[in-house]
C-alpha positions in Angstrom: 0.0 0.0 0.0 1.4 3.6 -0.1 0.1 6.9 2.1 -3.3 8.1 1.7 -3.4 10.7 -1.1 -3.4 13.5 0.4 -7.1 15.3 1.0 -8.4 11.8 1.2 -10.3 11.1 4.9 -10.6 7.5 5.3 -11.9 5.8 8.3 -9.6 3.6 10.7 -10.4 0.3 10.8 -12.4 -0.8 13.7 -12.0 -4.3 15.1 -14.7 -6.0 17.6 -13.7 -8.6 20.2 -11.6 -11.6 18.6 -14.1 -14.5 17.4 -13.4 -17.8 19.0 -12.9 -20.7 17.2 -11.1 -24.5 18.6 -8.9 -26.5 16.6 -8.2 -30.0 17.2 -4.7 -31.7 17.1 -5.3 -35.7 17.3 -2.1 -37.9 17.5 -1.6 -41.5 17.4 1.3 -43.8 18.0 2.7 -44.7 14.5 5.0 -47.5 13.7 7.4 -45.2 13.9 6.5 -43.2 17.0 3.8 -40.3 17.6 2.2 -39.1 14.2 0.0 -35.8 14.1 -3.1 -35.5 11.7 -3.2 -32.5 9.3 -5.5 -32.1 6.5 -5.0 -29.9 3.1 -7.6 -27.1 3.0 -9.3 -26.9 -0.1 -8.1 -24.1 -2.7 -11.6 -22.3 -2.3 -11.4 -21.7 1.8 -10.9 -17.6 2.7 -8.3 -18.8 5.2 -4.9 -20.8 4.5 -6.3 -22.1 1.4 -3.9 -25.0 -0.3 -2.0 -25.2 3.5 -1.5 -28.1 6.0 -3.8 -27.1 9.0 -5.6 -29.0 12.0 -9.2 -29.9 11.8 -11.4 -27.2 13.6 -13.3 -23.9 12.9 -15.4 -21.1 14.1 -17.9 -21.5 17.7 -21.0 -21.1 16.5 -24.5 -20.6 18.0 -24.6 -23.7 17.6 -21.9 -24.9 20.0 -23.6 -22.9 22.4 -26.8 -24.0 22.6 -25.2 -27.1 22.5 -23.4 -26.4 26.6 -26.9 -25.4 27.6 -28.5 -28.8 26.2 -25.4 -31.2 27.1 -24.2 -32.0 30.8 -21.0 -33.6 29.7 -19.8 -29.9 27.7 -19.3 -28.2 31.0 -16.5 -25.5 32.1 -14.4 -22.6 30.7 -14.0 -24.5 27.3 -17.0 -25.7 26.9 -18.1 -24.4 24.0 -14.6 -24.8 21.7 -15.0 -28.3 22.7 -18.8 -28.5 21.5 -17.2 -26.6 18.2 -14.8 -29.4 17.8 -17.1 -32.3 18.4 -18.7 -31.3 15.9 -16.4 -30.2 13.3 -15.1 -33.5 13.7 -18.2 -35.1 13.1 -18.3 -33.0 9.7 -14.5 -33.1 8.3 -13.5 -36.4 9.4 -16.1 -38.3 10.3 -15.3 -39.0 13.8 -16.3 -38.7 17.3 -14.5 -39.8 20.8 -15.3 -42.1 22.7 -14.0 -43.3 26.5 -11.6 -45.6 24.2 -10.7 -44.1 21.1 -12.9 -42.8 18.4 -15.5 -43.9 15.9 -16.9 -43.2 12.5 -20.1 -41.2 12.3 -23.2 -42.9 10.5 -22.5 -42.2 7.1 -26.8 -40.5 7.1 -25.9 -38.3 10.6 -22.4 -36.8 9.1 -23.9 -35.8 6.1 -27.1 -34.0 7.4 -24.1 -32.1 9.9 -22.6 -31.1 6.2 -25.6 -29.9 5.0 -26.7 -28.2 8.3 -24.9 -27.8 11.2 -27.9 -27.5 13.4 -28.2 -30.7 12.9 -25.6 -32.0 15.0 -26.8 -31.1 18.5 -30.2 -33.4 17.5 -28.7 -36.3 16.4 -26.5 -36.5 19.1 -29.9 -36.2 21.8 -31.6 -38.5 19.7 -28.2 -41.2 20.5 -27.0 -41.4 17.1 -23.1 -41.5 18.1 -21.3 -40.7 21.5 -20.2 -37.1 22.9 -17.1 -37.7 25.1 -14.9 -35.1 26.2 -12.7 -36.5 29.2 -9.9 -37.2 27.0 -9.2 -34.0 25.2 -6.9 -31.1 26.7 -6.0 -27.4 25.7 -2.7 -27.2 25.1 -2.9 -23.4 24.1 -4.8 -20.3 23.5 -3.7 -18.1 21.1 -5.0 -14.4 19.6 -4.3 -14.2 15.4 -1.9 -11.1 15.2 -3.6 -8.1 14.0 -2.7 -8.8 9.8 -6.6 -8.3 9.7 -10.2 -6.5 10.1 -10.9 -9.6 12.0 -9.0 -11.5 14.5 -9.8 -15.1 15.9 -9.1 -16.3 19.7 -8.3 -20.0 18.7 -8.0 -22.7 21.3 -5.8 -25.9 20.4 -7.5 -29.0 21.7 -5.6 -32.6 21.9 -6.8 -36.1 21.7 -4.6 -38.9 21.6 -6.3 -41.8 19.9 -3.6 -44.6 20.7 -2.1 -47.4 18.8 -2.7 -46.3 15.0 -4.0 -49.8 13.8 -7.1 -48.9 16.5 -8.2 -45.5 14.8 -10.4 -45.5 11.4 -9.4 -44.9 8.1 -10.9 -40.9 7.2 -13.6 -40.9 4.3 -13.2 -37.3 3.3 -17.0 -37.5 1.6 -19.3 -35.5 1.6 -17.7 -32.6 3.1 -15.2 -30.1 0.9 -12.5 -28.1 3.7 -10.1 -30.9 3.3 -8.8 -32.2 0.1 -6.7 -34.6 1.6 -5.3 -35.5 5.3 -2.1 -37.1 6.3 -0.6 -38.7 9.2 3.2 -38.3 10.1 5.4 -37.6 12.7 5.9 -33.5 13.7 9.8 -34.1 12.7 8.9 -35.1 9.4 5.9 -32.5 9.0 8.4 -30.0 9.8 10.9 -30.8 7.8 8.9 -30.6 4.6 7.7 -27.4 5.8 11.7 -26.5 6.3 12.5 -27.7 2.7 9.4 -25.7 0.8 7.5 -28.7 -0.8 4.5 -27.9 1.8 2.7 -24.9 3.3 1.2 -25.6 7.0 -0.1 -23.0 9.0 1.7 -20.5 10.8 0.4 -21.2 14.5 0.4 -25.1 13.4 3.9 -24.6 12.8 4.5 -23.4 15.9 2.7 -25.4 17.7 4.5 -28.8 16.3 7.9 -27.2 16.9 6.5 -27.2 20.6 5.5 -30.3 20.9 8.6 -31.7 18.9 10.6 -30.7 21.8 8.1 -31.4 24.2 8.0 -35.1 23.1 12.1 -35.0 23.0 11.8 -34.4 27.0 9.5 -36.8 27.7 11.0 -39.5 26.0 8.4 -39.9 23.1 5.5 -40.3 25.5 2.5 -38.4 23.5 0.1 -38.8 26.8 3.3 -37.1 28.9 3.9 -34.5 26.6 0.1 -33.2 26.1 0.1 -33.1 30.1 3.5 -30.6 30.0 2.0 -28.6 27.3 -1.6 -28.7 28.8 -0.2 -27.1 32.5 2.0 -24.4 30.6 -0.4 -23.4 27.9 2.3 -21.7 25.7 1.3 -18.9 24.1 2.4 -17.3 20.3 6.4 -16.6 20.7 6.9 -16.4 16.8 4.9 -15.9 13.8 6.5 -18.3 11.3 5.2 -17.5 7.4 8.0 -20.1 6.3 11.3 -21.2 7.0 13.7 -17.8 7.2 10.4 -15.8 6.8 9.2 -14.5 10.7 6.8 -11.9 11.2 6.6 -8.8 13.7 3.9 -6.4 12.8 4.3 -3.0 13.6 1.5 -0.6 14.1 1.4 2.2 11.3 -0.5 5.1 9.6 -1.4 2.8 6.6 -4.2 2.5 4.0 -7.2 1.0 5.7 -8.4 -1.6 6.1 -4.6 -2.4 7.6 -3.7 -0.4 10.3 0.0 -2.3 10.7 3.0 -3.1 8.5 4.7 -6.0 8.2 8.1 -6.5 9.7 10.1 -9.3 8.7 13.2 -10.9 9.9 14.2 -12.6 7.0 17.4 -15.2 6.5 18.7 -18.0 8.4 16.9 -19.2 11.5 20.3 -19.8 12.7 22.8 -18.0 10.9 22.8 -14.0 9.1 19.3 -12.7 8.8 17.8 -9.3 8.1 14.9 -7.1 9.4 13.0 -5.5 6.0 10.8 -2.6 7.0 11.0 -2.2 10.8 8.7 1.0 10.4 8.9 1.6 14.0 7.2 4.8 15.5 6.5 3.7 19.0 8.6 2.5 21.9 6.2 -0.7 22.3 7.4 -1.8 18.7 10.5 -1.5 19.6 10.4 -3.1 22.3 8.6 -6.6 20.7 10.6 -6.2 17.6 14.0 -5.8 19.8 12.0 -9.4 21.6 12.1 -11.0 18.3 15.9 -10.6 17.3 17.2 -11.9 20.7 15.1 -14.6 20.3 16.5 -15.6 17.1 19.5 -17.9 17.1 21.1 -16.0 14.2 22.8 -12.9 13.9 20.9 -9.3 12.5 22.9 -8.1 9.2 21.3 -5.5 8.2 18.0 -3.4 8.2 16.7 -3.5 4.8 13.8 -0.7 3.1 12.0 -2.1 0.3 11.0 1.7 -0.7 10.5 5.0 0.9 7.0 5.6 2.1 6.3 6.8 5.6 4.5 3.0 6.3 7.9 1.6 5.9 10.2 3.9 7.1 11.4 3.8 10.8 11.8 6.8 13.7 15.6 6.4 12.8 16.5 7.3 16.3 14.3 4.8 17.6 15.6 2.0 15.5 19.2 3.0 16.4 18.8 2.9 19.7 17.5 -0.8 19.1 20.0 -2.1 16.4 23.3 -0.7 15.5 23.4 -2.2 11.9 23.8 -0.8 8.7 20.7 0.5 6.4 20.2 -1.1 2.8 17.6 0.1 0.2 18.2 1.4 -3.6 19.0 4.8 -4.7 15.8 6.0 -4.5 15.3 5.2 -1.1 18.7 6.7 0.0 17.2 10.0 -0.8 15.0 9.7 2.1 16.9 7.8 4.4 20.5 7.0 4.6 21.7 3.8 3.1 25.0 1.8 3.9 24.4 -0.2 0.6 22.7 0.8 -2.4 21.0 -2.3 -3.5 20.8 -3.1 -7.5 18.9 -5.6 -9.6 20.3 -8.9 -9.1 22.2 -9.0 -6.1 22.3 -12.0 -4.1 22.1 -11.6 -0.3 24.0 -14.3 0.9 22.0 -14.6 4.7 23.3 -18.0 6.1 22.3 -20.9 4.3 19.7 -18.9 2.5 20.4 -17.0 -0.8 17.8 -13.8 -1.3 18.5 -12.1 -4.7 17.2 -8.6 -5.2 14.4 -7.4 -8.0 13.8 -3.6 -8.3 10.5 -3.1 -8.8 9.3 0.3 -9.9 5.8 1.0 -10.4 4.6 1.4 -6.7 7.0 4.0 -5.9 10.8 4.1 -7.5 13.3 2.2 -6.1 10.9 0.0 -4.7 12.5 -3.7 -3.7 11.9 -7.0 -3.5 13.7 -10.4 -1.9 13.1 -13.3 -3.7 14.2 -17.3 -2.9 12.7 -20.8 -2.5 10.6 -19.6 0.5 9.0 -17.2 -1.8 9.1 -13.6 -2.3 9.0 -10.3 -0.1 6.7 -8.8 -1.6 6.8 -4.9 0.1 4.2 -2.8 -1.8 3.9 -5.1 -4.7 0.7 -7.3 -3.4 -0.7 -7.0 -0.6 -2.5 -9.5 1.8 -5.7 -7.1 2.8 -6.8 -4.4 1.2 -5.3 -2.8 -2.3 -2.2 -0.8 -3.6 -2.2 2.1 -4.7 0.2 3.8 -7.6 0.6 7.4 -6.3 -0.1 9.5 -10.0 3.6 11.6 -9.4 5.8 9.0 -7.9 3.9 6.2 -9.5 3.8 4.5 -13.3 0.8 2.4 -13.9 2.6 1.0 -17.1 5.3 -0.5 -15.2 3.5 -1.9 -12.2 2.0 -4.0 -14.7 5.2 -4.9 -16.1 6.4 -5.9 -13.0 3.7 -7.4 -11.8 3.8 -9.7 -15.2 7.6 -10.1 -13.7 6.5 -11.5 -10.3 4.0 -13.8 -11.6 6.8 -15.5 -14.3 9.0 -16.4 -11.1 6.3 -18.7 -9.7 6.7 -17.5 -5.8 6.2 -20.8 -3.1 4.6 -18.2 -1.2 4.0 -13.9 -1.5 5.1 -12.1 2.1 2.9 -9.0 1.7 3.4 -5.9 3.6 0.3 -5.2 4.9 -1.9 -8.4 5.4 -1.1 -12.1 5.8 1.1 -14.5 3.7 -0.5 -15.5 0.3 -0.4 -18.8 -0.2 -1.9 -18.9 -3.6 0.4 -16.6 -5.4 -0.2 -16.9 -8.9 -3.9 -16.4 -8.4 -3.4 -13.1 -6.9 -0.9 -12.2 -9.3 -3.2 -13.0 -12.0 -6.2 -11.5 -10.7 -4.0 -7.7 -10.2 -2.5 -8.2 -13.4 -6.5 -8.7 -14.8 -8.2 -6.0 -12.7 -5.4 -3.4 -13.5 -5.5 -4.3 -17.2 -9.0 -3.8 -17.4 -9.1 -0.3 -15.3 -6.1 0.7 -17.4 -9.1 0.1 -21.0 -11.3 1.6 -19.5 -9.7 4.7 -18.8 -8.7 5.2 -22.0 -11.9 4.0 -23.4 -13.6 7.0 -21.4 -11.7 9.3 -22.9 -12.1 8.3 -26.3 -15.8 8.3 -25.8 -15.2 11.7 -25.1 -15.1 12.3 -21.5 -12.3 15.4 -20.8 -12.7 16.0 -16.9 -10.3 14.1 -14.8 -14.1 13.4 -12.1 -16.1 12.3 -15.2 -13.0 9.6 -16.5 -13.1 8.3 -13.1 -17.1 8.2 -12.8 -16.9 6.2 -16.1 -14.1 4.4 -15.0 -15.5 3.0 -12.2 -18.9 2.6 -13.1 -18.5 -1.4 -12.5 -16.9 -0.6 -8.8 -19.6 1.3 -7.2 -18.2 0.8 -3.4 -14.8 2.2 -4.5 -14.0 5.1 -2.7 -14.6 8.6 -5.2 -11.4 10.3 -4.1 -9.0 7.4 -4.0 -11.4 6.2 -7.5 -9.7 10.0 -9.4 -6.4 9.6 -7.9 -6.1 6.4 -9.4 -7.5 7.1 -12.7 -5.0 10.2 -12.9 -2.0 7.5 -12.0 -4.1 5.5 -15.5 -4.6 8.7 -17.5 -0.5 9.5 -17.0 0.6 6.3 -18.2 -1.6 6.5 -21.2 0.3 9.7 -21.6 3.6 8.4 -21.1 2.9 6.1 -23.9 1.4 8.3 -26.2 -2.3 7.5 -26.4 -3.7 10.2 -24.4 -2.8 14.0 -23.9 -3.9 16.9 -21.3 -4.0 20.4 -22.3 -5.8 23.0 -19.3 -7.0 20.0 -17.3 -9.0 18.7 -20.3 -7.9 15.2 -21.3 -8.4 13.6 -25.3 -6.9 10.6 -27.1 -3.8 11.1 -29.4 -4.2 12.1 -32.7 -1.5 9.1 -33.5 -1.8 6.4 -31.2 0.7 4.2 -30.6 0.3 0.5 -30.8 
């Protein structure tokens, strides 16, 4: 995103109280040792679509009427774990019992997929067991603040025992998971280390946890759920992916964000960088300062990926916090003073991980991005929530398309936005920019050549298919359009009056 034109009043975001919704890690003993079940969320889901995740969603109204109506849901938790009872019932087909778990009559689970009301009767009416005396929380956890929404999750555990005792999953009829797999947190992990799969960010966490929660008590999955249960570890790290953490920092941004994405980006345990501390306030310092100690590397370099006041620190703030050298491109040196002046191509050399450099003009000059196997640090590029905006004067429309067309030919694993969480479809966001830009830019120019002259009656055209856009930011956008038709030769301005070319170039 860049700063609000200026002139434009927008309104701050405004955030209720976190929605609660239970997820549920079930384990078994493998023939190998303790084995966790994840299952692949379906391309179509609004969050962590095509990523690893645990079974679980949103407490609903039904949930609660469900602790009213059940004596067995009782206590602080009660409702998360009516939620996960019955998600279970509807993604894997399952439900605990005092030994283990069972399938769900194929009839019950799939009226619970066509209508989740449906759960709390067939379970009064005795169609399959409610048990809860097995399951623990093992955490509670707040999502950071990427959003307009945030979510208070509670991680459940069952363990479910010998693995030749627990049911094979039938993922029909329901459509969150895709597919589910069970393997040990080491091995989960070390995919997840090595790129080939995208798991959640708390889930990664939360095996990493349990990984060396199971290493203390010598492999025993009942033990270890008991340690984690009476500590309830809460969110230490945000992990996007493998070299890629997370630190948000609160910041006068384009609503609907309200924060901007820090990353410490690198080797987990060798060099790393921070790109974009934009720290303003002493509290950001502060959790941002948290972050580095915790990590086992060592901080290179603070990096700028371009010079707008959302990504720019206090300087004498972030001084005080780190002593490192500042890196950004030319451009960005006019605003802040750079150590390095980064180019086009050059490789940053962070540990074991190799980060090479794109300029990517369009957004704002001089605007960077890092790029390597864990994906690409994106800056203003893309953004997670929200939309980007090409300032008309500092901007080109023409060549944030280019680049744009640039990004998508790399094929990122994964797109770390600045404002907003990870993408983890890339190419479909890519493409859908790339689309939605391409059209605007056409019908800009068809406007004019309609005849439409006034820079407000180009954008009322314009945007005649987007009534909800905002008017002001609707003309300053169509100026940053009408300027790279200009620049290319199919449009001119005379007195504020604007009319297509004469010759127009192809």
């Amino acid at each position: 995103m860049s700063e609000v034109p200026e002139g434009v009043a927008l309104a701050p975001p405004t955030r209720g109280a976190p929605r609660p919704t239970a997820t549920m890690t079930l384990t078994r003993d493998g023939p190998q040792g303790v084995e966790v079940l994840l299952g692949l969320r379906s391309t179509t889901m609004r969050a962590f679509p095509n990523y690893w995740a645990f079974p679980g969603g949103g407490v609903s109204s039904v949930d609660r009427a469900a602790v009213e109506a059940l004596p067995q849901l009782e206590g602080l938790h009660a409702a998360s774990l009516a939620c996960i009872l019955r998600e279970m019932s509807e993604e894997l087909g399952l439900t605990p019992t005092a030994e283990g778990v069972v399938g769900v009559p194929e009839d019950a689970r799939k009226a619970i997929v066509e209508d989740k009301r449906q759960w709390l009767p067939l379970v009064q009416a005795g169609r399959f067991p409610v048990e809860t005396s097995g399951m623990k929380i093992l955490s509670h956890r707040i999502t950071p603040p990427f959003g307009p929404v945030q979510f208070d999750n509670a991680f459940l555990h069952l363990h479910l025992g010998d693995w030749e005792t627990v049911p094979a999953i039938d993922l029909e009829p329901q459509t969150e998971f895709m597919e589910v797999m069970w393997a040990p947190p080491a091995k989960i992990l070390q995919r997840w280390m090595n790129h080939e799969i995208k798991v959640a960010p708390p889930v990664v966490t939360l095996l990493m946890e349990l990984e060396r929660t199971l290493d203390r008590c010598n492999r025993d999955m009942r033990a270890a759920a008991d340690d984690i249960a009476q500590r309830l570890p809460g969110r230490r790290a945000i992990l996007f992916a493998h070299g890629v953490e997370v630190v948000p920092i609160k910041t006068a941004t384009l609503p609907p964000a309200d924060h901007t994405n820090c990353y410490l980006v690198g080797d987990p345990e060798g060099e790393f960088v921070l790109v974009d501390p934009a720290l303003r306030m002493r509290e950001d310092m502060e959790a941002l300062a948290t972050a580095v100690e915790r990590h086992q590397g060592n901080l290179k370099a603070v990096v700028f990926t371009h010079s707008h006041g959302d990504h720019l620190a206090d300087m004498s703030l972030l001084r005080e916090a780190f002593e490192v050298p500042v890196w950004g491109s030319a451009y960005t040196a006019k605003s802040v003073p750079c150590d390095r002046i980064l180019a086009d191509g050059d490789m940053l050399q962070l540990g074991r991980q190799r980060w090479e450099v794109l300029m990517t003009p369009g957004h704002h000059p001089g605007h960077v991005c890092l790029f390597s196997e864990a994906g690409l640090v994106a800056g203003d590029m893309l953004a997670g929530i929200g939309t980007i905006l090409i300032p008309p004067h500092t901007g080109d429309m023409g060549e944030y398309i280019e680049q744009l067309e640039r990004l998508k030919g790399l094929q990122p694993h994964l797109v770390f936005p600045s404002h907003g969480p990870v993408v983890a479809m890339p190419q479909r966001l890519i493409s859908h920019y790339i689309q939605h830009r391409t059209a605007r830019h056409a019908r800009v120019l068809q406007a004019v050549r309609e005849g439409h002259t006034g820079l407000n009656t180009i954008a009322e055209h314009a945007y005649a298919d987007s009534p909800d856009a905002h008017p002001a930011l609707a003309v300053d956008q169509t100026l940053s359009h009408l300027l790279a038709h200009q620049r290319t030769g199919n449009v001119t301005e005379k007195n504020g009056h604007w009319s297509e070319s004469i010759e127009v170039k192809p």
